[in-house]
VOPAGU-2260 file (C-alpha; in pm, 1 decimal, decimal comma):
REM VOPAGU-2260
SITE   aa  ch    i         X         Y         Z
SITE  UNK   A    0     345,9   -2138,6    -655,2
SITE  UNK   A    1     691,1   -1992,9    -647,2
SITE  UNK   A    2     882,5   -2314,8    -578,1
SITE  UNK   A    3    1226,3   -2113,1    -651,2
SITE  UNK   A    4    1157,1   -1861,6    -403,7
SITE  UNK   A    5    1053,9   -2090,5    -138,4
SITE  UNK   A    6    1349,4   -2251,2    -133,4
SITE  UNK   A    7    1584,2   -1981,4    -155,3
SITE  UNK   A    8    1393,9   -1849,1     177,6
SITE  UNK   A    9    1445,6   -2185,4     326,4
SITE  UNK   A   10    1768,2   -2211,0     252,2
SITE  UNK   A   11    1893,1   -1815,6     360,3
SITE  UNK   A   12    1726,0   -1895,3     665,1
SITE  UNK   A   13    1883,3   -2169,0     713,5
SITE  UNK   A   14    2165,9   -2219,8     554,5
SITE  UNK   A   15    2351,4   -2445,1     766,2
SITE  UNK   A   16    2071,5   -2734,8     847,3
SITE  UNK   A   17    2004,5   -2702,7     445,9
SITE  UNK   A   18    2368,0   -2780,2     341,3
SITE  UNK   A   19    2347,0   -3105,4     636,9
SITE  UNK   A   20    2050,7   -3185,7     446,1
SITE  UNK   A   21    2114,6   -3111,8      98,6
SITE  UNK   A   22    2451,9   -3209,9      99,2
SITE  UNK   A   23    2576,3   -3456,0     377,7
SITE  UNK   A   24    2902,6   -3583,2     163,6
SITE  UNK   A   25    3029,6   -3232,8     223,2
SITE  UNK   A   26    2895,6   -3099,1     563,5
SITE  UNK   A   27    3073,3   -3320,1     818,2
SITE  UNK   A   28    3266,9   -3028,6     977,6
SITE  UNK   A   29    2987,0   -2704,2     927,7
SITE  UNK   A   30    2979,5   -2692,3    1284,7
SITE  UNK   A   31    3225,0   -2451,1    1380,7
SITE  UNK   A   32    3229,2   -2309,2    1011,6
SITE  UNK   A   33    3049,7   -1926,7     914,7
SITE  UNK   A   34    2831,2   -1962,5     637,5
SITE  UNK   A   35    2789,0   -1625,6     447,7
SITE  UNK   A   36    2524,7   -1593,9     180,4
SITE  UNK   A   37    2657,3   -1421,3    -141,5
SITE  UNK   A   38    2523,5   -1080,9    -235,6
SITE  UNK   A   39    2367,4   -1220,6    -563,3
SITE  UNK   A   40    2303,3    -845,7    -646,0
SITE  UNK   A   41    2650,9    -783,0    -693,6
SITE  UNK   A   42    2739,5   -1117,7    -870,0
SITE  UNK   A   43    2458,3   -1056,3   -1142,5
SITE  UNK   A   44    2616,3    -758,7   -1288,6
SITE  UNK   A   45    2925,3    -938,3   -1336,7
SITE  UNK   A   46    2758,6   -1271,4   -1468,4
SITE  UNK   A   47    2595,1   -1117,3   -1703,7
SITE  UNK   A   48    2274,4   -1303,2   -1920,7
SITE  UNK   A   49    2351,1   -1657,5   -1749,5
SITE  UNK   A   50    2346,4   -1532,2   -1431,4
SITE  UNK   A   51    1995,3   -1701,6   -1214,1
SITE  UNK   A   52    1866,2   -1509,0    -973,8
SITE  UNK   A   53    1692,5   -1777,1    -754,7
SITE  UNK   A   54    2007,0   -1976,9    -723,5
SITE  UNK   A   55    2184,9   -1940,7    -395,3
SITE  UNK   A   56    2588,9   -1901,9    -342,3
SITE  UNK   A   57    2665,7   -2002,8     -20,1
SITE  UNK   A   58    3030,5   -1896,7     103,5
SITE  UNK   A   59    3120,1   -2108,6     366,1
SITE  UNK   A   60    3484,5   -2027,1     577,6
SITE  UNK   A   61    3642,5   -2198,3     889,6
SITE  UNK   A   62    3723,1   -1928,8    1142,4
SITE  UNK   A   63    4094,2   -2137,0    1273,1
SITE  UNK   A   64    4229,4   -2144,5     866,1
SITE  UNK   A   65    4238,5   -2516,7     914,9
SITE  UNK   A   66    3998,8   -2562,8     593,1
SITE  UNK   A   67    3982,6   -2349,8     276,1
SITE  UNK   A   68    3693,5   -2194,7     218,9
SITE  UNK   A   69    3412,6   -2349,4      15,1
SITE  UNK   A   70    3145,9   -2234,2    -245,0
SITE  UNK   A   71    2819,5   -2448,0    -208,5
SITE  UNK   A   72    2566,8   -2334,2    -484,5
SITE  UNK   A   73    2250,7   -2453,3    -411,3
SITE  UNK   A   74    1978,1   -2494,4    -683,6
SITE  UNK   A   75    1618,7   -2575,5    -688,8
SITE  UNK   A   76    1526,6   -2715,0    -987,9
SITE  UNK   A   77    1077,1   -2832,8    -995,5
SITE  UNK   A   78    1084,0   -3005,9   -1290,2
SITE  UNK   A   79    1386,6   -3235,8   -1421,3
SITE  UNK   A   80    1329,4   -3237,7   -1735,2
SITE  UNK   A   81    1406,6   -2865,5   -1746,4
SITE  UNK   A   82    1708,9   -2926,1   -1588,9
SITE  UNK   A   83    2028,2   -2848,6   -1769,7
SITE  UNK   A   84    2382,9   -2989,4   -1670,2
SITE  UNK   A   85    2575,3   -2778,4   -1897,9
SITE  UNK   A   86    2397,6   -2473,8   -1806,7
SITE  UNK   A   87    2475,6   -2563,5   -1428,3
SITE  UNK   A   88    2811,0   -2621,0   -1521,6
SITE  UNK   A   89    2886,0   -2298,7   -1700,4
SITE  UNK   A   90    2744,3   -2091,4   -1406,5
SITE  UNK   A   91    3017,3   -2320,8   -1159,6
SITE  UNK   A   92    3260,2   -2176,3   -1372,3
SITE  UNK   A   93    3156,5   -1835,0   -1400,7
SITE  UNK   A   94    3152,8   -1826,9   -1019,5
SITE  UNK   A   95    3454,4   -2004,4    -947,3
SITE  UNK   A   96    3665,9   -1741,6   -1177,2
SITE  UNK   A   97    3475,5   -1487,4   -1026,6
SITE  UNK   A   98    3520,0   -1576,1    -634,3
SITE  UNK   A   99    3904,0   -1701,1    -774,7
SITE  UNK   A  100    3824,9   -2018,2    -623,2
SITE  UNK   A  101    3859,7   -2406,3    -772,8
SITE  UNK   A  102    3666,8   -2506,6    -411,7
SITE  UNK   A  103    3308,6   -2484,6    -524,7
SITE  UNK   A  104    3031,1   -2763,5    -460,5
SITE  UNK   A  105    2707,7   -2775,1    -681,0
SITE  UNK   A  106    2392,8   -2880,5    -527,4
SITE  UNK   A  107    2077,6   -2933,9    -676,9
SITE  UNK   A  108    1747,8   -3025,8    -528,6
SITE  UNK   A  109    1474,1   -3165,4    -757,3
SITE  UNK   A  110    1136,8   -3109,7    -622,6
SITE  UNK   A  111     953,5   -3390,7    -841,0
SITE  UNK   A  112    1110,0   -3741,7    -999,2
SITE  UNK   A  113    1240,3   -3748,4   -1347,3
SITE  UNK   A  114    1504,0   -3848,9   -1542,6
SITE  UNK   A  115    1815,1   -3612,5   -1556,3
SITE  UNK   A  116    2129,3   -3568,8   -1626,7
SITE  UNK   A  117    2403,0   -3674,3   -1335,8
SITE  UNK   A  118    2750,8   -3584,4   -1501,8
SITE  UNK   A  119    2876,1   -3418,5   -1792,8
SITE  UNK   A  120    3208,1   -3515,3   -1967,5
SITE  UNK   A  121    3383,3   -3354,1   -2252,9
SITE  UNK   A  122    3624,6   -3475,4   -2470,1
SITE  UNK   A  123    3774,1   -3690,3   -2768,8
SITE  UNK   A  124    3847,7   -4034,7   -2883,9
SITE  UNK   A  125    4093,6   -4098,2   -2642,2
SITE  UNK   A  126    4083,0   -3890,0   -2340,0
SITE  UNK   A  127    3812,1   -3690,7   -2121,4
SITE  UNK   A  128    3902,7   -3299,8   -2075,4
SITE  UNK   A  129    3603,9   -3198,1   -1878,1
SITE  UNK   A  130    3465,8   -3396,3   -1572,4
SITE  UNK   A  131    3143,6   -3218,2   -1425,6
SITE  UNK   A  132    2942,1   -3414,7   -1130,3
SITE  UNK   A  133    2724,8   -3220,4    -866,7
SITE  UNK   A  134    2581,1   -3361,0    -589,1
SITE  UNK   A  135    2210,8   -3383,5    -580,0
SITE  UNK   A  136    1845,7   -3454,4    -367,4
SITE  UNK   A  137    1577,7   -3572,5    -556,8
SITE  UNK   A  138    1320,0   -3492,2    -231,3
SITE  UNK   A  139    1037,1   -3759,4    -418,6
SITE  UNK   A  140    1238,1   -4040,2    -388,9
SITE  UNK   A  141    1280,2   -4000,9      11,4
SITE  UNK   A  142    1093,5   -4189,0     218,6
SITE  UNK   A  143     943,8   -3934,3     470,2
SITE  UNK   A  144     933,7   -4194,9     752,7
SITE  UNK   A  145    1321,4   -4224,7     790,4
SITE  UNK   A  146    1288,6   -3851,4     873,1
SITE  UNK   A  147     993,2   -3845,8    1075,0
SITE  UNK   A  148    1246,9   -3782,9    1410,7
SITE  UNK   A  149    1529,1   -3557,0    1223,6
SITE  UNK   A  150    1674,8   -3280,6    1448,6
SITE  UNK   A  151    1745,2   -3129,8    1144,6
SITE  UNK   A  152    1449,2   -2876,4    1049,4
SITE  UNK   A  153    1483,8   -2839,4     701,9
SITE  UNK   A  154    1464,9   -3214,3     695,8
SITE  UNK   A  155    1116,9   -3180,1     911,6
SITE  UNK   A  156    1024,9   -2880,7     673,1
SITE  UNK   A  157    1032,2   -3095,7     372,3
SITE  UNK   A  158     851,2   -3415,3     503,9
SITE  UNK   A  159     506,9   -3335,0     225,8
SITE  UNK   A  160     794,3   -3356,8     -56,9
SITE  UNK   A  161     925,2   -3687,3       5,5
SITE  UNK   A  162     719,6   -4038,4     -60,4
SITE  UNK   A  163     474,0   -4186,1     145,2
SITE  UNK   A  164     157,1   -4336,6     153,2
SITE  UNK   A  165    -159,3   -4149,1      78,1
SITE  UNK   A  166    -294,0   -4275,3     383,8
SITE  UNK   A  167     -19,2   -4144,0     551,6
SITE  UNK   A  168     -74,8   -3747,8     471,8
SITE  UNK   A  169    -222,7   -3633,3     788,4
SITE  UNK   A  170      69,3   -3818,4     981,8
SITE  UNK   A  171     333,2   -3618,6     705,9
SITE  UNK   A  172     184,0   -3326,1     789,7
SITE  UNK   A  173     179,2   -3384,2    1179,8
SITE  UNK   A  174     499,1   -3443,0    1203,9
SITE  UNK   A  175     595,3   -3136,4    1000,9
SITE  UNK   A  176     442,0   -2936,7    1212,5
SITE  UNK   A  177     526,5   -3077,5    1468,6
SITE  UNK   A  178     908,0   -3071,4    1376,2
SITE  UNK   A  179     888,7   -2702,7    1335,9
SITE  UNK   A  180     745,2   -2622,9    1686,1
SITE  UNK   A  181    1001,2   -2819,5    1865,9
SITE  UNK   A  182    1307,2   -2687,2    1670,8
SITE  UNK   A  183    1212,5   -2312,3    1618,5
SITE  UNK   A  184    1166,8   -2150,5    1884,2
SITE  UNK   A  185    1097,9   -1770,7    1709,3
SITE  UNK   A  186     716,8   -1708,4    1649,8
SITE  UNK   A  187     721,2   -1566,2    1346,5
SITE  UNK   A  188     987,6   -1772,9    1169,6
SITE  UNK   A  189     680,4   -2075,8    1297,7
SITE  UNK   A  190     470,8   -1835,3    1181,0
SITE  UNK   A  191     621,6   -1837,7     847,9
SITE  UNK   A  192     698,8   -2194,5     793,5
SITE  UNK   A  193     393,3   -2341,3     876,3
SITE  UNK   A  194     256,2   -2178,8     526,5
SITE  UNK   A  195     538,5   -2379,2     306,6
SITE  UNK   A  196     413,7   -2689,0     510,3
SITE  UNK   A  197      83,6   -2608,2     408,2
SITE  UNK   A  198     163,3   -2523,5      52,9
SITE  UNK   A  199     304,5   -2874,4      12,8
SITE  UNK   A  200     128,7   -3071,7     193,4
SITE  UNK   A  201    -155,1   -2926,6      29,0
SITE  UNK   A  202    -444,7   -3075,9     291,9
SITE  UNK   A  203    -791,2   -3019,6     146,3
SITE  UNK   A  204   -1122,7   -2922,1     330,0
SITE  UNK   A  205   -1184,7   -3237,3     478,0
SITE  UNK   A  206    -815,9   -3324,8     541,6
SITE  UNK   A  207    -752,9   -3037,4     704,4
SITE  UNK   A  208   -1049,8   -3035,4     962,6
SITE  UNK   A  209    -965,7   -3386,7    1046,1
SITE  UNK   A  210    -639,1   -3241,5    1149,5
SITE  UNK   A  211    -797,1   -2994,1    1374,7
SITE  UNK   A  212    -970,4   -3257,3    1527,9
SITE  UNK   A  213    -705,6   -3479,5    1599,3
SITE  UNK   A  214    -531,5   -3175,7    1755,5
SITE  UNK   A  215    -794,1   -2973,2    1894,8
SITE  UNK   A  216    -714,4   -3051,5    2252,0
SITE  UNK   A  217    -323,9   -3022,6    2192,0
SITE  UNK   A  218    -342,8   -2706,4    2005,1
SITE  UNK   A  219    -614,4   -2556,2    2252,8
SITE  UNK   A  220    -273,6   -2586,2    2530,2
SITE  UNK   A  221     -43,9   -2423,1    2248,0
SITE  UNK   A  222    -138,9   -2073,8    2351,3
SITE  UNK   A  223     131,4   -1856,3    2153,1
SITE  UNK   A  224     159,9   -2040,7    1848,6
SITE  UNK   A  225    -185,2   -2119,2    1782,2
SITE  UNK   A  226    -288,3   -1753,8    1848,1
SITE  UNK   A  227     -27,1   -1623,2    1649,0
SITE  UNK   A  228     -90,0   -1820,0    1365,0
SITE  UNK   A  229    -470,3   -1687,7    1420,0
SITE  UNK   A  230    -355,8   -1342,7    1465,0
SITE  UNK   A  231    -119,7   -1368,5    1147,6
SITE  UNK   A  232    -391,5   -1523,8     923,8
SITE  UNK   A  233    -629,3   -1244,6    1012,0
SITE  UNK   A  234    -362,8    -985,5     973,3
SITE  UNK   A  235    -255,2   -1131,0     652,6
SITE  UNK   A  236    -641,0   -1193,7     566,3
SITE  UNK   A  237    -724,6    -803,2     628,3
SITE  UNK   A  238    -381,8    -695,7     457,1
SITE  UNK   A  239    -436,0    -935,6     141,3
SITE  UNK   A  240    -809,2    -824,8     173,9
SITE  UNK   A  241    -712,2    -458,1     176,8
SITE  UNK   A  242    -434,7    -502,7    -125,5
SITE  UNK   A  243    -674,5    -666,7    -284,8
SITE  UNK   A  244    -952,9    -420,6    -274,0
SITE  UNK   A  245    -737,5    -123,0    -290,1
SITE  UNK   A  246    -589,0    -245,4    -619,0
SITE  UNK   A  247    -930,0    -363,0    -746,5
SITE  UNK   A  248   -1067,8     -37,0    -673,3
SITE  UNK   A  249    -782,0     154,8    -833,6
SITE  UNK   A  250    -781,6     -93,1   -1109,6
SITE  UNK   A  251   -1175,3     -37,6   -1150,4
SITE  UNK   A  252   -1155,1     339,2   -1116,6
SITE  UNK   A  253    -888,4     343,6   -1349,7
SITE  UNK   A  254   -1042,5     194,1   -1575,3
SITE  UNK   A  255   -1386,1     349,8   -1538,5
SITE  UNK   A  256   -1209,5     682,7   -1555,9
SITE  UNK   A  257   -1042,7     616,3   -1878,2
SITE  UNK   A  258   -1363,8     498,5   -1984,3
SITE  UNK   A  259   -1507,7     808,2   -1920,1
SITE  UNK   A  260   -1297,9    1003,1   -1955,6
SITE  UNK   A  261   -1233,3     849,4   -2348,0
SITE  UNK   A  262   -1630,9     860,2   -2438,5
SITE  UNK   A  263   -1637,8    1246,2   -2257,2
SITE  UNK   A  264   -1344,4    1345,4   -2466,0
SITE  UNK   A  265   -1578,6    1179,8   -2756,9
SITE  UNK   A  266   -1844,3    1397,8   -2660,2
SITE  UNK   A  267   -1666,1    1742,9   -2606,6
SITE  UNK   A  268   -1497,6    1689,6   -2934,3
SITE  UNK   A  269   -1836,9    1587,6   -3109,0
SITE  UNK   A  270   -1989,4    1893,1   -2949,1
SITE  UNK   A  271   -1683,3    2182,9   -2992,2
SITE  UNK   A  272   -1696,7    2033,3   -3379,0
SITE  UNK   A  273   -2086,6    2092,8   -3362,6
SITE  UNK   A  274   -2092,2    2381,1   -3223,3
SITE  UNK   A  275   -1815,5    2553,5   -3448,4
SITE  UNK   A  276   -1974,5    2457,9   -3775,8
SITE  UNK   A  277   -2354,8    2561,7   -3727,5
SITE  UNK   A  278   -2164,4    2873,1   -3523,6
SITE  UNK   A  279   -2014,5    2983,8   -3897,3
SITE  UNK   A  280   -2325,1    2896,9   -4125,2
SITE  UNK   A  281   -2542,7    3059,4   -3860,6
SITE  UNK   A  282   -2333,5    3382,5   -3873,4
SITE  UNK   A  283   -2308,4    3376,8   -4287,9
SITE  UNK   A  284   -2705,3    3313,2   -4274,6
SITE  UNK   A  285   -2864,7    3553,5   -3978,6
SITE  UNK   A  286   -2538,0    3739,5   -3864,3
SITE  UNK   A  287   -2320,8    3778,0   -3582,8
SITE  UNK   A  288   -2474,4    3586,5   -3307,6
SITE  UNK   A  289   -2616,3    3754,2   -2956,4
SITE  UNK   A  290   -2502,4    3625,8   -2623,0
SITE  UNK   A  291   -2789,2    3413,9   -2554,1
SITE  UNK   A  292   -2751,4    3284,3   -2895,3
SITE  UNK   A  293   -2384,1    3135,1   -2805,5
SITE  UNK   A  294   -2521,3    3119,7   -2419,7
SITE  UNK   A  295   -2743,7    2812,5   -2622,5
SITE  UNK   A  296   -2519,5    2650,1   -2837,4
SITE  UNK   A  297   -2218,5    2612,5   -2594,5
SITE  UNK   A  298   -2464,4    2453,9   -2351,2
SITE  UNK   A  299   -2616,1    2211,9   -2621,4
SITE  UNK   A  300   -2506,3    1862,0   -2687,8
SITE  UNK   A  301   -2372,6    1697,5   -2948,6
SITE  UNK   A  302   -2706,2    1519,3   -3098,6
SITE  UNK   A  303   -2887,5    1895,4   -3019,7
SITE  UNK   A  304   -2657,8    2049,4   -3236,0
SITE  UNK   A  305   -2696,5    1828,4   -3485,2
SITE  UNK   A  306   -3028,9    1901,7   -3516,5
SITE  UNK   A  307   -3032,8    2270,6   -3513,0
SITE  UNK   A  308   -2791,9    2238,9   -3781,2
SITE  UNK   A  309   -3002,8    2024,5   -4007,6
SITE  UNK   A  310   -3288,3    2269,0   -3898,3
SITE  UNK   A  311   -3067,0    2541,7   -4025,4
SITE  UNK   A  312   -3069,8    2414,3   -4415,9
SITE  UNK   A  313   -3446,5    2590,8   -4405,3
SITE  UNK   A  314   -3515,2    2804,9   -4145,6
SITE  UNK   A  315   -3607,5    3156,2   -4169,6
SITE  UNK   A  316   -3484,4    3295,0   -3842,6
SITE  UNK   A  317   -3310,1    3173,9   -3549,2
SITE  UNK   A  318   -3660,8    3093,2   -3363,1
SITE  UNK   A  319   -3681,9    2819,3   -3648,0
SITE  UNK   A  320   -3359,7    2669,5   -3557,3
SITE  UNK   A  321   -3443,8    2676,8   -3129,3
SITE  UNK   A  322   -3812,3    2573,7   -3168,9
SITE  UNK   A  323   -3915,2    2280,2   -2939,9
């Protein structure tokens, strides 16, 4: 699964409930603020190797000038011990020089528990030159119940990555979904969402069709939604199924046709190098050939030829080297 991606759509779509969430020490006033993702195809050129493409810039600017704008980069990060302060640092400063801006706010959300790194200082015996801190959500470590109400749909979004008991999963999930049908009202944004719910709430057979059952006479009254999501999982089915066998198929025919086409390349060679000897030690021996004569050996295979050739050594006309 492409954690990184999933949370860079999450975020770009929505950018504001994800820096509430994310980062509450710095959101207090996003209301009336624009938030404008950066164009990361334009900042990688100018990054250069330590530029990472799934981290988001978020360029956030109040509209009345009474705030300077802000930086928030937001990164997921799956698996702490992978995580690296000083690389996170180094790309702060690379963007901050780059945007000419000291205003920029780290934030990094860590999709599993582990131990990490919260600050990095640099300096000597007696004083500290470099101060890094970012502020971060380790989703684990939530407890999904405190969030089981949020307004906030990111917050709702992310219920299956915070903690709870086991025997709460079907009630995570509920609520999840539950949380995105109240607070998005577009179809196919629901549409979309309800597959990262699924992806990490990760029901299984059993799990999921007591959910249905639980539901069943709810969802049978949630006309649009549930028939869109049936209509998109058939669409997506019969696309994914089509892909699928369209790039199997090419894959296959491909390959079969290189196979093929290898082994009759084989073949024609064997034959034209055949067909081109006993052709010159026929001539020395019996004379120019008729056109029946080349009529046979051009039509002849490879093995065939072979034969006639060895028939060749003794034969004492060309009905010697044809016989059946």
């Amino acid at each position: 699964m492409d954690h990184d991606q999933n949370f860079k759509n999450l975020i770009l779509d929505y950018p504001r409930e994800s820096l509430t969430f994310f980062a509450p020490a710095e959101s207090a006033s996003l209301a009336t603020a624009e938030i404008t993702p950066i164009r990361q195809e334009q900042l990688q050129a100018r990054l250069g190797e330590r530029f990472r493409e799934l981290d988001v810039p978020l360029l956030v600017e109040w509209p009345d000038g009474r705030r300077e704008a802000l930086l928030f980069v937001v990164e997921e990060e799956t698996n702490p011990a992978r995580f690296s302060v000083h690389r996170l640092g180094h790309y702060c400063l690379d963007l901050s020089q780059l945007m000419e801006t000291d205003r920029v706010v780290p934030i990094v959300i860590f999709l599993h528990s582990g131990e990490y790194a919260q600050e990095l200082h640099l300096g000597g015996d007696h004083q500290t030159y470099l101060s890094f801190r970012y502020l971060f959500c380790d989703l684990a470590k939530l407890e999904a119940l405190d969030y089981f109400s949020s307004a906030n749909i990111v917050a709702r979004l992310n219920l299956p990555n915070m903690r709870y008991d086991n025997d709460q999963k079907l009630v995570v999930y509920d609520r999840a979904v539950t949380g995105l049908e109240q607070l998005e009202s577009n179809l196919e944004r629901q549409a979309k969402y309800i597959g990262f719910i699924d992806a990490y709430a990760d029901l299984d057979d059993d799990e999921t069709e007591a959910y249905r059952q639980s539901r069943a006479e709810e969802v049978s009254k949630m006309g649009g939604l549930s028939q869109l999501w049936k209509k998109e999982g058939i669409e997506e089915g019969l696309e994914k199924g089509l892909e699928e066998g369209l790039e199997r198929g090419l894959e296959r025919g491909l390959e079969r046709g290189l196979e093929e086409g290898l082994e009759r390349g084989r073949q024609e060679g064997l034959q034209a190098g055949e067909c081109r000897v006993l052709l010159r030690l026929m001539t020395l021996k019996f004379g120019e050939p008729s056109d029946e004569v080349m009529r046979r050996l051009n039509a002849a295979d490879a093995e065939t030829l072979l034969q006639w050739g060895e028939r060749l050594l003794s034969a004492d006309s060309l009905d010697d080297i044809f016989k059946a």
